[in-house]
N, C-alpha and C positions, 0 to 999 in steps of 0.2 A: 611583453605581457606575461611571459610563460614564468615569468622572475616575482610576478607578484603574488604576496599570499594570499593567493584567493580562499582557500580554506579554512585556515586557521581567521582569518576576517571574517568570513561568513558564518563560523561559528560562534564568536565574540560578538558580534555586532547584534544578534537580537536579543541576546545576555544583554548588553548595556540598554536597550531598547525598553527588558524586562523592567530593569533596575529604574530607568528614570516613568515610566507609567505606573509602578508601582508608588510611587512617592508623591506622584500627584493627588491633589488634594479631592475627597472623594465627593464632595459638592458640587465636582467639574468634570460628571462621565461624558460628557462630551469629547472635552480635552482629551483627558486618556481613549477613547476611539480612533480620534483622530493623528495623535501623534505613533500608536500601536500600528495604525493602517499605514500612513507617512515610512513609517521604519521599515514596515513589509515590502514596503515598493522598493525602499533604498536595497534592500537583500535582492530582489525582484530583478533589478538592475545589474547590480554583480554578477546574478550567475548569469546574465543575458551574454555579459561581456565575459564571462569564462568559458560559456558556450562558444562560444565565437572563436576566441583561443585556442580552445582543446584541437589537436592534430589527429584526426582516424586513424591514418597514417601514418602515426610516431608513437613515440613509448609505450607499452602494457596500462604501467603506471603513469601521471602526467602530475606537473602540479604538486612535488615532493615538496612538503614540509619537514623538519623530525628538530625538536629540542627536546633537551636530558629533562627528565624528571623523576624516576629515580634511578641512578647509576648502578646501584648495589643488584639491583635486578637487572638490568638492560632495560628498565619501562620508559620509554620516550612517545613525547607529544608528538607521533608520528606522522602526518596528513598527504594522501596521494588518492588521486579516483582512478578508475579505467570508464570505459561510455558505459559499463553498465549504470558506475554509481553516480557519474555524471547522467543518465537519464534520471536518476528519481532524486536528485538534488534539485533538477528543473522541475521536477512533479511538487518539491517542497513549496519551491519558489513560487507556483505558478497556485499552488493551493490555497497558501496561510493568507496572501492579501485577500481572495474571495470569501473564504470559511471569516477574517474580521468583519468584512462589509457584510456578509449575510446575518451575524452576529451581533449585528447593534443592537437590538433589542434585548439580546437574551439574559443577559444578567439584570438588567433594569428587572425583568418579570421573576428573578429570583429574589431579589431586594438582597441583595448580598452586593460585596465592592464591585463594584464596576471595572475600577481599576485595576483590580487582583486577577479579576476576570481574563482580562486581555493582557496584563502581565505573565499570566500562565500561559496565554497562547504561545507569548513570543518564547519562555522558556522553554518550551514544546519545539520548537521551530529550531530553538539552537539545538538542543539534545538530540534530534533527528537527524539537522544535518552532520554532526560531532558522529552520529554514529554509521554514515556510510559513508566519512571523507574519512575516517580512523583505517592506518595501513600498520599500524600497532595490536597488535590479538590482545592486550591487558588496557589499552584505552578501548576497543572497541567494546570488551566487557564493560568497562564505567560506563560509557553511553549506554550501553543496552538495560544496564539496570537504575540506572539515574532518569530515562527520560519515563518510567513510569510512576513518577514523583507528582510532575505537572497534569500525567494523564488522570490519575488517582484522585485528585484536587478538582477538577473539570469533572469527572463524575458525580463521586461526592457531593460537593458543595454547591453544583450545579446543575444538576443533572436534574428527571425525573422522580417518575414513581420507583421505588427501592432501590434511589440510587444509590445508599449510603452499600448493602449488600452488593450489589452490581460492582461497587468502586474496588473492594473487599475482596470480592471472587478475583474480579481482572487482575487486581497487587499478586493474590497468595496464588494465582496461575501460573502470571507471568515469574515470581519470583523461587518457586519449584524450581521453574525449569532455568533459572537464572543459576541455582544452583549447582544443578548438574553440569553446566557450561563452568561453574568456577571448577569444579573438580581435575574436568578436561581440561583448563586453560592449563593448570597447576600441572597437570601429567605433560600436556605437550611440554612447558616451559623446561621439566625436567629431560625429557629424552629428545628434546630439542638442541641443547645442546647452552642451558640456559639465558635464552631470550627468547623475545616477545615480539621480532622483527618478521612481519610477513612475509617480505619478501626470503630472507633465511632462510625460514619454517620448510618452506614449499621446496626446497630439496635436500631436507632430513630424510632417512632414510629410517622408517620405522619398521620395527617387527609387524608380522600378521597380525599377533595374536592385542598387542597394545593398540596396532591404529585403531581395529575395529571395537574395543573401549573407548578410544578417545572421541571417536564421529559420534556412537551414539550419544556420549554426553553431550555433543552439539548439536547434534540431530533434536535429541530433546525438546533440546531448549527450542530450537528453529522453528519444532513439529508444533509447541505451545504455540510460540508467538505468530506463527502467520495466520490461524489455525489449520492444521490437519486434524481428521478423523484419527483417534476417538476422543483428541485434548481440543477440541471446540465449545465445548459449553457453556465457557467462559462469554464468549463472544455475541450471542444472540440476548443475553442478559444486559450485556455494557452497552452494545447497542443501544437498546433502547431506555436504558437509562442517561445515557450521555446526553446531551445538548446535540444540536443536531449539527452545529460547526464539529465539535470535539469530535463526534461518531465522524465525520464522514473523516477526517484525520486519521482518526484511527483504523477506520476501514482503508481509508487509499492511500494512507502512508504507513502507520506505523506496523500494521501487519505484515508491511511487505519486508521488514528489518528482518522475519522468519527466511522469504525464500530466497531476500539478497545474501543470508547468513550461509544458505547453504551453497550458494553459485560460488561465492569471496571465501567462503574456509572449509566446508564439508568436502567437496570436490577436490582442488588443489591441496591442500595437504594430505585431506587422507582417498588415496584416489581409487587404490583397489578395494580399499572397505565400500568405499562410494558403488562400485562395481558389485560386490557383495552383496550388500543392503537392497538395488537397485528393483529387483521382482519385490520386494516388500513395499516399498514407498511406493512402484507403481499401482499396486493393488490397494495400500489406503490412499491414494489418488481418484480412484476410482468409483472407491466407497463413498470419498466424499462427495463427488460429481453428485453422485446417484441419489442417497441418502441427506445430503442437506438440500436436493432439489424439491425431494418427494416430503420433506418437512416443509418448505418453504408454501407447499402448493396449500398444504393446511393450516400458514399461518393465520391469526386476525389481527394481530397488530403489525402494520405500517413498518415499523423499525426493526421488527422482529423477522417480516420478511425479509427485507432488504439484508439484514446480517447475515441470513441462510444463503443469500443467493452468493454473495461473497465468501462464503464457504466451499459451496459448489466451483465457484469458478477458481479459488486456490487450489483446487484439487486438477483441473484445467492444467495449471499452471506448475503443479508437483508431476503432473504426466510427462509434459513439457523439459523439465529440467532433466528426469534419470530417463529418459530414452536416451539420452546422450546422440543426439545427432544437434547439427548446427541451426538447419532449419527448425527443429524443435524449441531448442536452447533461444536462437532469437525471437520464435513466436513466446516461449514463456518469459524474457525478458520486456517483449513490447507490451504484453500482456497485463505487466505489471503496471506497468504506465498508463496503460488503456484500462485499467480496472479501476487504477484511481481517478483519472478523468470521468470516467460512465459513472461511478458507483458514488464517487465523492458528490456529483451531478443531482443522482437519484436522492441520496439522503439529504442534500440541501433542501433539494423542490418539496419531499415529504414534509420537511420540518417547516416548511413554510404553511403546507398544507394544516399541517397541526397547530402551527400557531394561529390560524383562522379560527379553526375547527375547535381547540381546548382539548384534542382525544384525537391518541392514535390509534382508536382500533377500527378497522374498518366498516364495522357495521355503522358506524356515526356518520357516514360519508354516503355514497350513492348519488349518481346527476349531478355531480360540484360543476359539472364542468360546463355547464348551465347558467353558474351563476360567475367564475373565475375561468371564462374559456382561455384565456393564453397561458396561465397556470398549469392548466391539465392538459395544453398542449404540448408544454415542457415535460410535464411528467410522462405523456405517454412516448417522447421522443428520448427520454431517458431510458425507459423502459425498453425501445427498442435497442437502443444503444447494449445495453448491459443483456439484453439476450442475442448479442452480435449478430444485425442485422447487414445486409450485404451495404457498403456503403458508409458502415461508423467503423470506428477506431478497433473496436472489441472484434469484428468481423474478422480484420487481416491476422489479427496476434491467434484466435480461437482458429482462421484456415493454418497455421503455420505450424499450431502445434501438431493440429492433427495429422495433415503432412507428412511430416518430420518425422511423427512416431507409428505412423504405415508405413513406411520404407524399412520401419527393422522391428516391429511386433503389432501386426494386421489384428489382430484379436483386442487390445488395448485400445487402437484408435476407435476400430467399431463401436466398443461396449461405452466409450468418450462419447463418439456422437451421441448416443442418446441422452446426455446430458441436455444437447439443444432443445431437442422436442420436449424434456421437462421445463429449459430455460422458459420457451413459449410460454405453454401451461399459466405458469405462475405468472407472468410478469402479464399476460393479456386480462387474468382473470382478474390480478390487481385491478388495473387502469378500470375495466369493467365495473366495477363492485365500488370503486372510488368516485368515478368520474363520468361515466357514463351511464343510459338507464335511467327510470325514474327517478325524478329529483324528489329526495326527503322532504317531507315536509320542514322536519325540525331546522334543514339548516337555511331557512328562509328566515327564521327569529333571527341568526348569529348574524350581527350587524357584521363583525370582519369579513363573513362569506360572500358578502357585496363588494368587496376591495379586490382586483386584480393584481396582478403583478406592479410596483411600485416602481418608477425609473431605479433607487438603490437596487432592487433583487434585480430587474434587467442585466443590470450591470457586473451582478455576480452572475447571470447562467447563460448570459452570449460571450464573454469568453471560452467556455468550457466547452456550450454548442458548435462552435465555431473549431477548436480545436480535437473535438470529435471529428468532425464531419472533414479536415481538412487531411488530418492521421489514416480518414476513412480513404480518403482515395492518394493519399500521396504521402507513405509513411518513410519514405529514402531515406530522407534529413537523422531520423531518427533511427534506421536499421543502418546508412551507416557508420553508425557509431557503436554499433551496439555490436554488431558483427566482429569486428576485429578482439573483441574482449572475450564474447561467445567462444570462438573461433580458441584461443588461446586456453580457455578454460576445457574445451574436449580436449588439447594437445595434453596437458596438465594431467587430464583423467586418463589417456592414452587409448583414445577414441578417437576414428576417425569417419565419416560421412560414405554408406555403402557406396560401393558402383554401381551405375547404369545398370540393369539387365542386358547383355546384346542385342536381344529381341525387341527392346525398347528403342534402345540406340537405332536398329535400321528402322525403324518404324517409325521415330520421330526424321531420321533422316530423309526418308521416304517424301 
């Protein structure tokens, strides 16, 4: 099996998926739902079966693909994962079939194609995964600036209130910082030794004074796209203008291409800038915990929160990566995984909420939960989820960071935890203000507010539930895979995991 191209297939196969639902005829949105979902599942399957494959226990890299494309440079169709990028390939996979099923409806209410609709999904879905199975630093740039094509389109043309703006900001964000990354690719390529081979790259031997130019132009870009503090502002906009399939993609996948970006290339190639840098990133880490929680607590609108809270908890997850210890490194790896599970969750259930509703702000809401009790029992079991409650997915990745990063900066972890207690704050006073408490009058007229959960949405958030709750208590499967990549990527940075105290050691001896 290890002979088959799982990547380079995986990344073709929802291109052609793309290509034959777009050409269906638009008098048959049904059709293109069905055959869009059909294809998801076929990807769905793949990586089940590559999952199964992949060896903890063997190569860094697994699954080496590489054909020429252009010679003159070294640029080759390169394709190899480690478990990091084999966890959020499974996050792809496990994402795009629910975000279409939760998604049937939602271009119908735009009156726009249907099929273009779910054409873009599956576009979305190849470019994604194109951009964490690329082991080429000049394809991984294509992907990076190509999959904000489909995302852009999904806003825009689908989206809400100022999506057209919202679609605009996201492009001229992401594509800034897409910039500064070409600059740095071009300088590595040059004192690289010219090429564009990762694995290469990673024992170039760069000056002081070039590395720490080349990280930040990838840092940049990285710091845009997951969001860090203070290039966020992009994201609480897109949020809520996106569609509420696209948004939660964007929140539990596509942002995470910032902090895969800097685990796969800011760390191993430039390792002492990484070291460098490291008190800086922590500290807007930190900022962001703090400061997009304490924006979140004043949100009013629904998607506006939810973007905050994902901001908060990247910052979680930026603490996580430059403490540089292993338990930190695989709590902000699992993290990533469990942020799009929880988060991808919340922004579904919302959007459902709002398609009853007509209006996501929350003062429209009040007592829902009165009239759609298993609805608001999702959403408040999302809600705990994403403020890592003891017991979900979010719980073990948010113990592990913090962990990991008390064993070697006790001030960092503490001023972290506080995050939680804002996590609280917001997410109970949502649920509150949404779903519990007096019931509105108004949403007694909204005949949809009489409809609970439909078997279709069942079907999209008892996977997820289920896959929370199972990460909650028995996350192995998953750490070890993730470990062995973790683990190589501190060697890379030339870090390694403090010792025991003595006093510890006989005390746990004891």
């Amino acid at each position: 099996m290890s002979n088959f191209p799982f990547l380079s297939v995986l990344t073709v196969a929802p291109l052609v998926g793309a290509l034959v639902v777009a050409f269906l005829p638009r008098r048959r949105p049904d059709l293109a739902k069905q055959v869009a979902f059909g294809w998801s599942l076929l990807v769905l399957a793949l990586s089940v079966v590559m999952w199964v494959a992949f060896q903890a226990d063997g190569d860094r890299l697994q699954f080496r693909e590489s054909y020429p494309w252009i010679p003159t440079w070294d640029v080759n169709f390169t394709f190899a994962v480690d478990g990091i990028a084999l966890v959020m390939l499974m996050l792809i996979a496990v994402l795009v079939p629910l975000v279409i099923l939760a998604s049937w409806h939602d271009a119908d209410a735009s009156k726009r194609s249907v099929p273009a609709y779910f054409a873009l999904l599956l576009v979305l879905e190849s470019t994604m995964i194109g951009v964490f199975a690329a082991a080429d630093v000049f394809l991984f740039y294509v992907f990076f600036e190509v999959m904000l094509v489909p995302m852009y389109f999904l806003i825009g043309s689908y989206g809400g209130h100022q999506r057209q703006y919202a679609a605009v900001k996201f492009f001229l964000y992401s594509l800034v910082g897409g910039l500064f990354m070409l600059a740095a690719v071009i300088g590595l390529w040059v004192v690289g030794g010219k090429t564009f081979d990762w694995q290469t790259l990673t024992q170039v031997d760069i000056s002081t004074g070039t590395e720490r130019w080349l990280f930040l132009g990838f840092f940049l870009a990285f710091a845009i796209k997951a969001p860090f503090f203070p290039f966020h502002t992009w994201l609480p906009d897109a949020g809520r203008a996106a569609p509420a399939g696209a948004a939660a993609l964007l929140v539990g996948v596509l942002d995470k291409v910032g902090t895969f970006g800097i685990l796969r290339y800011c760390l191993p190639l430039f390792p002492e800038a990484s070291k460098w840098f490291a008190p800086w990133a922590l500290a807007l880490g930190l900022i962001g915990i703090l400061y997009a929680a304490l924006l979140a607590v004043g949100q009013s609108d629904l998607k506006r929160l939810v973007s905050y809270t994902s901001i908060a908890h990247f910052g979680f997850i930026g603490v996580g990566i430059f403490a540089f210890t292993t338990q930190a490194g695989t709590g902000a790896v699992l993290y990533m995984l469990n942020h799009g599970l929880a988060t991808g969750l919340l922004f579904l259930v919302v959007g459902m909420l709002i398609a009853r509703r007509g209006s996501s702000l929350i003062s429209d809401f009040g007592g829902a939960g009165k009239l759609v009790p298993l609805l608001a029992g999702v959403l408040f079991f999302a809600g705990l989820a994403s403020l890592a409650l003891p017991g979900t997915a979010p719980f073990v990745s948010e113990f592990l960071v913090l962990i990991g990063t008390f064993t070697v900066n006790k001030p960092v972890a503490v001023i972290a935890t506080l995050g939680i207690i804002l996590a609280a704050a917001y997410v109970l006073w949502m649920v509150q203000r949404t779903t519990q408490g007096t019931l509105n009058p108004e949403l007694t007229e909204v005949k949809a507010m009489h409809r609970d959960l439909t078997l279709r949405e069942k079907a999209v958030v008892a996977p997820l539930i289920a896959l929370i709750l199972l990460l909650g208590f028995y996350p192995k499967p998953v750490t070890d895979v993730i470990n062995p990549a973790v683990q190589a990527t501190m060697q890379d940075v030339g870090k390694t995991d403090p010792a025991p105290e003595v006093g510890s050691v006989q005390e746990a001896a004891k």
